[in-house]
N, C-alpha and C positions, 0 to 999 in steps of 0.2 A: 711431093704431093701432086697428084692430077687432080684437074678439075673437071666438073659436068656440065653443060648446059642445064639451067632450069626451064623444064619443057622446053616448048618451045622461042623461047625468048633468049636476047641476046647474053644474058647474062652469066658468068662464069662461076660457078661455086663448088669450093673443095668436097672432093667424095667426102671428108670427114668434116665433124663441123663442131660446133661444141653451145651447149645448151646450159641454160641456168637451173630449171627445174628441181627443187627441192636442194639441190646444192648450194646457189647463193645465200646467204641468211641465214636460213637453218643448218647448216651445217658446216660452210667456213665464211669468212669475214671477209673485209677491206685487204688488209694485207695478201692473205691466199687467193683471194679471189682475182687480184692483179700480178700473185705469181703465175694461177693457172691460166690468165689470159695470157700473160705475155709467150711460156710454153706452147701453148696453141697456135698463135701466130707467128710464132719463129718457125714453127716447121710447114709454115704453108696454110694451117686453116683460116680460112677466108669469113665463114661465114658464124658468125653469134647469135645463138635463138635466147626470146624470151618472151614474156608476157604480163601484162598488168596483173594478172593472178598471183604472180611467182611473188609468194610473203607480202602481198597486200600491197606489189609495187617497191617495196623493197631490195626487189631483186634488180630490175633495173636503173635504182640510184646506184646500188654498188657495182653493177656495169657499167654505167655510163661514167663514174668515178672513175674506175678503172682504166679506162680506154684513152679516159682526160689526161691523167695520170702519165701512163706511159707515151703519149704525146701521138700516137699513128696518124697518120692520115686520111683524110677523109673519103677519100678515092682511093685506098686501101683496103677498106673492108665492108663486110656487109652486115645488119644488125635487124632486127626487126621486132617483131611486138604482134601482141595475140590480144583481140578486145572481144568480152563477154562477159567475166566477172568485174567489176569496177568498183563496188561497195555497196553500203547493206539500203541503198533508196530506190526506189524502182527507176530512177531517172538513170542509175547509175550501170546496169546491166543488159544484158540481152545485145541485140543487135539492131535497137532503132537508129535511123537517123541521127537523134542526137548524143548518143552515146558512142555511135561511131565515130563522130566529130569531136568530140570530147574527149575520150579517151588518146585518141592520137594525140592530142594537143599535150594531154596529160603525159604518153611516152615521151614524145620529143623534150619535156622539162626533164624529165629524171632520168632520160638516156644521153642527155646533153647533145642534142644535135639538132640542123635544123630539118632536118625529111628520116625518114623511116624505109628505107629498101624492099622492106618485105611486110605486110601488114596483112595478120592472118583472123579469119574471123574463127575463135577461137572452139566454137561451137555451134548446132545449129541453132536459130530461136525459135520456136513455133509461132509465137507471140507477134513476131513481125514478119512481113509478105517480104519477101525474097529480093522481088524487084526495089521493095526501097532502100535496102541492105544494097545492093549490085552499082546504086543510084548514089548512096552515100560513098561508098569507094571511090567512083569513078571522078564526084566531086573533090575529093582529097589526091589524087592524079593530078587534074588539070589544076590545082592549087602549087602541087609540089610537093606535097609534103608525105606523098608516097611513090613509090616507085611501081613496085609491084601489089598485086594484093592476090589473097586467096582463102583455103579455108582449112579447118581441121576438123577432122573425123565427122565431117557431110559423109550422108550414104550418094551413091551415083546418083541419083534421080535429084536428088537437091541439087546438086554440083551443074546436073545435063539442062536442068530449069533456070542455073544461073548464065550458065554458058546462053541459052535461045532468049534469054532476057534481056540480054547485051546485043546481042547480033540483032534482034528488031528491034531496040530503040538506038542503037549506034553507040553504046555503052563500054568501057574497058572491061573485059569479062577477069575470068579469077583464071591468075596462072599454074597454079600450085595447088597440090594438098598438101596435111602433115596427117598421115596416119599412124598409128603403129603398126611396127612392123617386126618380127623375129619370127624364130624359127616355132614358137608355139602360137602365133597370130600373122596368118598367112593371107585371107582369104578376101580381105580388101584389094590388096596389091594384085594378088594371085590373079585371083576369077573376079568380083565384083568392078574394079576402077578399068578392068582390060578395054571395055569399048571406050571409055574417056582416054586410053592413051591413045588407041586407035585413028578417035576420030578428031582430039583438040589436040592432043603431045601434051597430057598435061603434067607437073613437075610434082615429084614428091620430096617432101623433107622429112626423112622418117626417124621418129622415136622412139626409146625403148628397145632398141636394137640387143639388148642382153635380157632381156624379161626383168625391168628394175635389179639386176644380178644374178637372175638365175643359172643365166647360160654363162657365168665366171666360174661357176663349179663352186663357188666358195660354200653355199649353203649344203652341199650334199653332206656331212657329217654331223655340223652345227650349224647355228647361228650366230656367227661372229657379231663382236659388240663393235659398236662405233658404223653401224653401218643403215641403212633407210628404213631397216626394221624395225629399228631400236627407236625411231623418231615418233616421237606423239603425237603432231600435225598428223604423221601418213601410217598409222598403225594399221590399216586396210592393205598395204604393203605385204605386212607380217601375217595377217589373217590370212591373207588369199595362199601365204606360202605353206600355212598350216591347215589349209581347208582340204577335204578328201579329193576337188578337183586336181591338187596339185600333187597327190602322193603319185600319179602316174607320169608325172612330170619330171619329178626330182629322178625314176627310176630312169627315164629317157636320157636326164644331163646324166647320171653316171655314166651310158654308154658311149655316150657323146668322150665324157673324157678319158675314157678308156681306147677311142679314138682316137683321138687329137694326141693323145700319149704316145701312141702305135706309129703315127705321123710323123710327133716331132712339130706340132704346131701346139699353142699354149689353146685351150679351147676358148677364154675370150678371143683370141684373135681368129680361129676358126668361128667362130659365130658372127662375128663380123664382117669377115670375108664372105661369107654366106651371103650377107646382106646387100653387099656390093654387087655379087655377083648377076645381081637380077640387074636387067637392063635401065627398067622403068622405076629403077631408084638413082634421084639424083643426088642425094647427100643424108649422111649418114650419121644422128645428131648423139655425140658422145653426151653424158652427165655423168663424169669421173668429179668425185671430190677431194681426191689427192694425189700428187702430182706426179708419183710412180706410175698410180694406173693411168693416165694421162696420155704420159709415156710410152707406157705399153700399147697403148692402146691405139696411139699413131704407128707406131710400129706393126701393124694390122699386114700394112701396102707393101710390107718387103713379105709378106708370103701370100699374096694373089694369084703368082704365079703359080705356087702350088697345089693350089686350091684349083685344080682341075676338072674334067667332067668327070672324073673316075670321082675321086673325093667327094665331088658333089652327090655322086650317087649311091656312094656306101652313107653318105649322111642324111639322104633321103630315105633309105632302108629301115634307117634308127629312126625316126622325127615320125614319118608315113606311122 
């Protein structure tokens, strides 16, 4: 495993990393879910995304079980938490002051620990002024009970208002984004976040790095069962796979694996490598929910090196 810096900060975290999203709870349990942590962490991943969203909070008992479980140390890994959904009272969402306080209080009981690494504001809220959001972070810092904070899927101009927010009140700014990112959602990382890495070094955590499976090739023929299609939570999944945006999509992944064939790379791992290969990604958040693709899927980092500029370019050909 190598590790990245997160932006600019001292911080070390595995190019791959491994996330709960729609996996935890809905789709494996207690037991798998501390077979695929432990997998994870024997080969190097460092860092575990999650969020108070993930199954109503659900997903971070059965991580933090997990983690309790297998006994790691605490200065071993990194874990973090996304606050904005929190339940159905208006006290309980958005990004005010006290939901920001709250809800950490609420990760730290069901992730079983006492601070939080990375605390990401999980969306933007209109609803609340930026600055008191920036304010409530900073207060959770000099508490302890975070380390880092930042945001997800902020457009630039939100992110650049929170960055000049901090700097004239003397505020911990945000270190990090989580956007998505793959080879059919480019344009955040690409063009959009370019002056934020410019001018802060700011760190991304990017998700959805296979288009929820698109870029595994699995769906070019069918729609295999047992798979985040198939889930009733996230049937918007299955829509978007069956909506006429994506019939131009599906023809792209066949050439794709028609590639990666030609290659001799499996094309999830060519899609992933893709991903790494942008500078201004700092970790690269797997949601495998069985423990072959897992597997496979750290096994990414033994073909980097083939993933060359030539490669990259014939994959631009096909994607452009």
């Amino acid at each position: 495993m190598n590790y990245r810096r997160l932006g600019k900060t001292g911080l070390k975290v595995s190019e791959l990393s491994y996330g709960s999203w729609v996996t935890f709870s809905f789709q494996i349990g207690q037991k798998k879910v501390n077979e695929m942590l432990k997998i994870a962490y024997d080969n190097g991943i460092n860092f575990f995304d999650n969020a108070e969203a993930y199954a109503s909070g659900e997903s971070e008992k059965l991580m933090g079980k997990g983690i309790k479980d297998l006994g790691w140390g605490r200065d071993t890994y990194i874990v973090s938490s996304k606050v904005f959904w929190g339940g159905q009272n208006p006290t309980q969402n958005g990004l005010s002051h006290k939901h920001v306080i709250d809800a950490c209080h609420a990760a730290l009981n069901r992730l079983k620990v006492d601070y939080l690494d990375l605390f990401f504001c999980h969306r933007p809220d209109p609803d609340t002024p930026i600055e008191e959001t920036v304010r409530a972070m900073h207060t959770l810092i000099l508490q302890g009970k975070i380390c880092y904070w930042g945001t997800s899927e902020w457009s630039h101009d939100q992110i650049s208002e929170a960055y000049k927010i901090a700097e004239k009140l003397n505020l911990t700014p945000p270190s990090m984004e989580q956007p998505e990112y793959n080879m059919f959602n480019r344009d955040k990382i690409e063009n959009e976040f370019l002056p934020l890495f410019e001018k802060y070094n700011t760190g991304t955590t990017i998700w959805s790095p296979l288009c929820s499976g698109l870029l595994t090739g699995k769906y070019i023929d069918s729609s295999p069962k047992n798979t985040r299609t198939s889930l009733k939570n996230y049937k918007f999944i299955k829509d978007n796979f069956e909506s006429e945006k994506f019939i131009e999509r599906h023809e792209i992944v066949k050439k794709l694996k028609d590639f990666s064939d030609e290659i001799n790379i499996p094309l999830v791992n060519l899609a992933l490598c893709w991903c790494l290969k942008n500078k201004n990604v700092s970790t690269v958040i797997l949601g495998a929910s069985k423990k072959g693709q897992l597997k496979q899927n750290i096994e990414t980092l033994n073909y980097m090196d083939k993933v060359d500029s030539s490669v990259m370019g014939k994959i631009e050909k096909i994607i452009s």
